[in-house]
C-alpha positions as CSV (number, residue, x, y, z in Angstrom):
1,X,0.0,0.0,0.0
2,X,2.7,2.4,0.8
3,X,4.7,1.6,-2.0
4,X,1.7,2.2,-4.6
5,X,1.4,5.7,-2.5
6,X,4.7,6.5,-2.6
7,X,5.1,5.9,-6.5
8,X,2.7,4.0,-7.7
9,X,-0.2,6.0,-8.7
10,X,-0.8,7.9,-12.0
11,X,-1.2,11.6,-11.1
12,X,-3.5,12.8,-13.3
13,X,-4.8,16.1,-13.2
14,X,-8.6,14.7,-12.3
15,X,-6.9,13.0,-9.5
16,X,-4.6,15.7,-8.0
17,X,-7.6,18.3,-8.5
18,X,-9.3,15.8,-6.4
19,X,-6.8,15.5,-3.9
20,X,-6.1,18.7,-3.4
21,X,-10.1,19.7,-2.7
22,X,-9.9,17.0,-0.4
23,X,-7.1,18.0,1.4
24,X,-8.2,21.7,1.9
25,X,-11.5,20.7,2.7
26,X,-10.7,18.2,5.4
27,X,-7.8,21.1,6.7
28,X,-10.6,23.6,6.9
29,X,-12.6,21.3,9.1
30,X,-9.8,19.8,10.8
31,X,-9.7,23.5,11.8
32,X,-12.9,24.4,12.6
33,X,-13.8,21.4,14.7
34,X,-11.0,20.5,16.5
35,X,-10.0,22.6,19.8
36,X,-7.1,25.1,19.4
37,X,-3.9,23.7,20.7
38,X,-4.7,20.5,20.7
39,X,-1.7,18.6,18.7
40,X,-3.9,17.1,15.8
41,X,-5.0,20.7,14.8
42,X,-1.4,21.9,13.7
43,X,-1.9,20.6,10.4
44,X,-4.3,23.5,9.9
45,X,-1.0,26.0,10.4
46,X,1.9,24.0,10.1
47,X,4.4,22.4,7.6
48,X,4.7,18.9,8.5
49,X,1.7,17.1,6.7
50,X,1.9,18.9,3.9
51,X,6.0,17.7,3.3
52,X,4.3,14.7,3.1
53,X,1.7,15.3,0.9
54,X,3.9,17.6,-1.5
55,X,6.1,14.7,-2.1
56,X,3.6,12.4,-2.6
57,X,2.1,14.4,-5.3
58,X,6.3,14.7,-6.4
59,X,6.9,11.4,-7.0
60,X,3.6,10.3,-8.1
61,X,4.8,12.7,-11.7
62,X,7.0,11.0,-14.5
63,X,8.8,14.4,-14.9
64,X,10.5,17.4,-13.2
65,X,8.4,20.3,-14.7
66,X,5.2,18.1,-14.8
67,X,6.3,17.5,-10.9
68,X,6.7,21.2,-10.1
69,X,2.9,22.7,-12.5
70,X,1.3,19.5,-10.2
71,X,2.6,20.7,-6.9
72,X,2.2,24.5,-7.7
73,X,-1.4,23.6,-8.3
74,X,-2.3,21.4,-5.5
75,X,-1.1,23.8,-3.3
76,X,-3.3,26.8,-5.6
77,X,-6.1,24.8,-5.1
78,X,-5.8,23.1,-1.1
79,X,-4.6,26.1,0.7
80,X,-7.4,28.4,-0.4
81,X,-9.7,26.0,0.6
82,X,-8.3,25.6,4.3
83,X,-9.3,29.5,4.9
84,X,-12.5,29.7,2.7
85,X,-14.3,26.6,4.7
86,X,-13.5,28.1,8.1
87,X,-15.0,31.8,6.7
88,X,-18.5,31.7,7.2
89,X,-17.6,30.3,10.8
90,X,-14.9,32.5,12.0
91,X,-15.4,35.9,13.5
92,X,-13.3,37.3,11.4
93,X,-15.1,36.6,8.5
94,X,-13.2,36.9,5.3
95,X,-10.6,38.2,7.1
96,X,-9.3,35.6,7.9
97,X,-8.7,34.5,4.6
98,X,-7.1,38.0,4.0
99,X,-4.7,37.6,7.0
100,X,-3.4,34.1,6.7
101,X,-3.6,32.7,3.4
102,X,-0.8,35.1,1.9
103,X,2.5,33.8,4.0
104,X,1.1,29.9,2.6
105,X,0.9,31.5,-1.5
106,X,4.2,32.3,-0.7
107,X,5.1,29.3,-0.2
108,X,2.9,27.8,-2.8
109,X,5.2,29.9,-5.3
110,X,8.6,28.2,-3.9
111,X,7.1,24.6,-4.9
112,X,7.4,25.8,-8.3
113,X,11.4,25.2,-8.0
114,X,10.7,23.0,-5.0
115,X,9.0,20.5,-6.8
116,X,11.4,20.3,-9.9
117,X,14.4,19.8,-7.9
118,X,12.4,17.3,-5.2
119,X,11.4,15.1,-8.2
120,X,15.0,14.2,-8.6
121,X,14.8,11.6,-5.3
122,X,13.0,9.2,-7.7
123,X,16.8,8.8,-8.8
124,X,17.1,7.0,-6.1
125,X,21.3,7.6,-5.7
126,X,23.2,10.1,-3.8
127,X,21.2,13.1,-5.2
128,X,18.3,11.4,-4.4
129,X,19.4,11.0,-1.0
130,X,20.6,14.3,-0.2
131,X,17.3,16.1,-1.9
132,X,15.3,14.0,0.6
133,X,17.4,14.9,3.5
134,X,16.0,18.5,2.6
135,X,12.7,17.6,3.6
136,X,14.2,15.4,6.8
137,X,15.6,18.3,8.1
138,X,12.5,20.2,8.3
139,X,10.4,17.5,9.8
140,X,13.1,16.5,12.2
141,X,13.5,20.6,12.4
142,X,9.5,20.7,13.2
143,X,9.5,17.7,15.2
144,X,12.2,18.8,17.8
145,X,10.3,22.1,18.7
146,X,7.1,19.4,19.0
147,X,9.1,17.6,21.1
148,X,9.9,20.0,23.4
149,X,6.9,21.5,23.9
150,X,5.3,17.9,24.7
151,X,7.9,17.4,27.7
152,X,6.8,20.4,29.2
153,X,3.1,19.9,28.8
154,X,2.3,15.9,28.1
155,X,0.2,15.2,26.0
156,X,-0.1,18.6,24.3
157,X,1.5,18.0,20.8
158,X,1.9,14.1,21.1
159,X,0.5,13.2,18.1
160,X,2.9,16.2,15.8
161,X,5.5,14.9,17.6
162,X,5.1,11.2,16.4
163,X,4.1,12.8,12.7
164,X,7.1,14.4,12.3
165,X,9.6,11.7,13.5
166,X,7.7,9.1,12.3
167,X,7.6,10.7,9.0
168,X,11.6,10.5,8.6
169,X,11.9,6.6,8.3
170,X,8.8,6.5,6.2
171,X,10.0,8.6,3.7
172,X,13.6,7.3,3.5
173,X,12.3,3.5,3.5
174,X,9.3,4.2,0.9
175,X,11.3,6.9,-1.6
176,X,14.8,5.4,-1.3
177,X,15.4,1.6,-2.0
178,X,19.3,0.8,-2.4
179,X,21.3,0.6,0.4
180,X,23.8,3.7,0.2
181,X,21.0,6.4,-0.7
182,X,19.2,4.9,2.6
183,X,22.1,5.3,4.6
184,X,23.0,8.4,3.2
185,X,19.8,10.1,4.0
186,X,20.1,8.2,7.7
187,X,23.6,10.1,8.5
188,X,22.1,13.1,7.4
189,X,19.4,12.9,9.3
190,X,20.8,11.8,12.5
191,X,23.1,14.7,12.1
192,X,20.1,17.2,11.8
193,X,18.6,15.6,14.6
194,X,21.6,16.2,17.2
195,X,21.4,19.5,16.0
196,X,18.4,20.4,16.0
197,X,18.2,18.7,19.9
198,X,21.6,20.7,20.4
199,X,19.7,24.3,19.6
200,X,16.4,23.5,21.0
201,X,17.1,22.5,24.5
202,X,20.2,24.5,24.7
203,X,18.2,28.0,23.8
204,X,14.6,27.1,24.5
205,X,14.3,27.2,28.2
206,X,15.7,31.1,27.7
207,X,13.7,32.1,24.4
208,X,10.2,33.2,24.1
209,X,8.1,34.4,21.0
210,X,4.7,36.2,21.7
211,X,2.5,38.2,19.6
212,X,0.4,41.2,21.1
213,X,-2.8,43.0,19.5
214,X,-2.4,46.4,19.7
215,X,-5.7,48.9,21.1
216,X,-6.6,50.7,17.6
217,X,-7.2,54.0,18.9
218,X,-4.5,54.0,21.8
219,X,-1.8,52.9,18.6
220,X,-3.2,54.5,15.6
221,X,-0.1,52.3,13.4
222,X,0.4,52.8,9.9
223,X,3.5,52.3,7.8
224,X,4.9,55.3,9.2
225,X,5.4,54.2,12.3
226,X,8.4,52.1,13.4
227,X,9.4,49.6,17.0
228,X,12.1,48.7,18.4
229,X,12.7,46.6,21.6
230,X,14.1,48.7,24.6
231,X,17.1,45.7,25.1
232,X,17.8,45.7,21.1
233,X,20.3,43.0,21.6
234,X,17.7,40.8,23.2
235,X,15.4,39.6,20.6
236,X,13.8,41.2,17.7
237,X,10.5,42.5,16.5
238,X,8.4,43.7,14.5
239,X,5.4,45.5,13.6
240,X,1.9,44.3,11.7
241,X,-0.3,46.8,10.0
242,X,-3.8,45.8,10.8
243,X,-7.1,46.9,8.8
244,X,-10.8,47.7,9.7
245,X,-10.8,43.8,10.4
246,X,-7.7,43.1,12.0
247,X,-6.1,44.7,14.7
248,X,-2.2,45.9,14.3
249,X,-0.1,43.3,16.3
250,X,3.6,43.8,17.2
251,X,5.5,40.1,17.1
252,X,8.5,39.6,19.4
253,X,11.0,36.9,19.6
254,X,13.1,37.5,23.1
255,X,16.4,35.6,23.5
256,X,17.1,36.0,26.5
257,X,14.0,36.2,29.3
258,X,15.9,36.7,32.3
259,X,16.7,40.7,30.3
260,X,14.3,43.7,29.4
261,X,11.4,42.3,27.0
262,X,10.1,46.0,26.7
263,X,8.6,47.5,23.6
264,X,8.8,51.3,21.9
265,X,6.5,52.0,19.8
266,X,7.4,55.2,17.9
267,X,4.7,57.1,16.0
268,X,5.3,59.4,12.2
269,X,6.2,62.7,14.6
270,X,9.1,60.7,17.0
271,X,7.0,60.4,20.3
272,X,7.7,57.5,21.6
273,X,5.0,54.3,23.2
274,X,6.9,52.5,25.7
275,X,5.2,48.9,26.4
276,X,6.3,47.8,29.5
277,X,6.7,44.2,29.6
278,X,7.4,41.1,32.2
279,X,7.9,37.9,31.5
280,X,6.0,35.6,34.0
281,X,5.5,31.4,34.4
282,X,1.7,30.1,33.4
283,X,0.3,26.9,34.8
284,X,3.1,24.7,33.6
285,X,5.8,26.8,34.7
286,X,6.5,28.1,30.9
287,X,7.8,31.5,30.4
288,X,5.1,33.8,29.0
289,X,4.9,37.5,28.2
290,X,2.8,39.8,29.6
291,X,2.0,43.5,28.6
């Protein structure tokens, strides 16, 4: 069964226009019905299922450029889909749509390349294997943070967690069949996987990202208005311009929580908006922000 998945199947267009209105649809409600933060609902906002289901689309194509127009449109057609299902249901209406469904078309341009050079792991050599590792490293990337998160709050993200690691020998057992390609893409990805462990439990007890809606007519923001953290060597941020929908947010990523996490807001004139900011341990003993 996996090997017919993984290969075996005939990609026509009727069949990956299908699959991809099934896959958006079944996002959407994925979505919409299952609670926020629960671990089987990241496939709504996150990467790791659709790795999986880009390269089954990938390898599923007899050629490179058929590989990358096939890809492109699945992901024209499924991601769309995710936002428009959840519209009539959300609060924020078609907002919502207008909000988060331009950082995934961005992405649904890259598999134009992405595709063409992923459909080289049907090579099945060293090319093959290193292509692949491309796609290992994100999921082991993905799955690390999972991981992490899960040991501070069990069961939370259990299920990611398993996806993404699980998805690793899957793909290099299903994709890759000779010996050194297999064990090729194995170094590689236990490589990626001590480093990714390395840099996630080595930083992540100090590092903190947070996202805060800003009071429309406290912080009239437009373009013209800049921020800055008050510790500029601790973090970064950065500003979003809202609409009549959606509220301007500023998004901060803080290295270091044990410094300043405070935020300047600086309007067209100079004055400056100074956010005061303390970072604080919720329920699980997790370091959160508060404004």
């Amino acid at each position: 069964m996996l090997k017919k998945i993984f290969g075996g199947i005939k990609m026509a267009w009727p069949l990956l226009i299908l699959f991809a209105v099934i896959s958006g649809l079944v996002t959407g409600l994925i979505a919409l019905i299952v609670p926020e933060g629960n671990s089987f609902r990241q496939i709504a906002v996150t990467f790791e299922a659709w790795i999986v289901l880009a390269i089954i689309v990938v390898v599923n194509c007899e050629r490179p450029l058929e590989a990358a127009c096939k890809t492109f449109a699945y992901f024209l057609i499924s991601q769309p889909l995710v936002y428009l299902v959840q519209v009539p249901f959300n609060s924020m209406g078609f907002g919502l749509f207008r909000y988060y469904y331009p950082y995934w078309f961005y992405w649904t341009i890259a598999t134009l390349p992405g595709a063409f050079i992923a459909w080289f792991i049907k090579r099945d050599d060293w090319i093959a294997a290193i292509i692949l590792s491309v796609a290992l490293a994100m999921l082991i990337f993905l799955g690390t943070g999972y991981l992490r998160d899960l040991i501070r709050r069990p069961p939370k993200y259990l299920v990611s967690t398993l996806f993404c690691f699980g998805a690793v020998p899957l793909l290099i057992l299903c994709i890759l069949h000779k010996r050194n390609p297999r064990l090729i893409a194995t170094g590689i990805a236990v490589l990626a996987l001590i480093a990714c462990l390395f840099v996630t439990f080595r930083s992540g007890a100090n590092h903190i990202n947070a996202r805060m809606a800003l009071d429309r007519e406290e912080y009239p923001v437009t373009s013209e208005w800049s921020v800055r953290l008050a510790d500029p060597d601790n973090g970064t941020v950065s500003l979003n311009i809202g609409d009549e929908i959606i509220s301007s947010s500023v998004s901060v990523s803080i290295t270091d929580t044990n410094k300043s996490a405070d935020i300047i807001l600086v309007d067209p004139e100079g004055k400056e908006y100074i956010l005061p900011a303390s970072i604080e341990t919720d329920g699980n003993g997790n370091p959160i922000l508060v404004y």
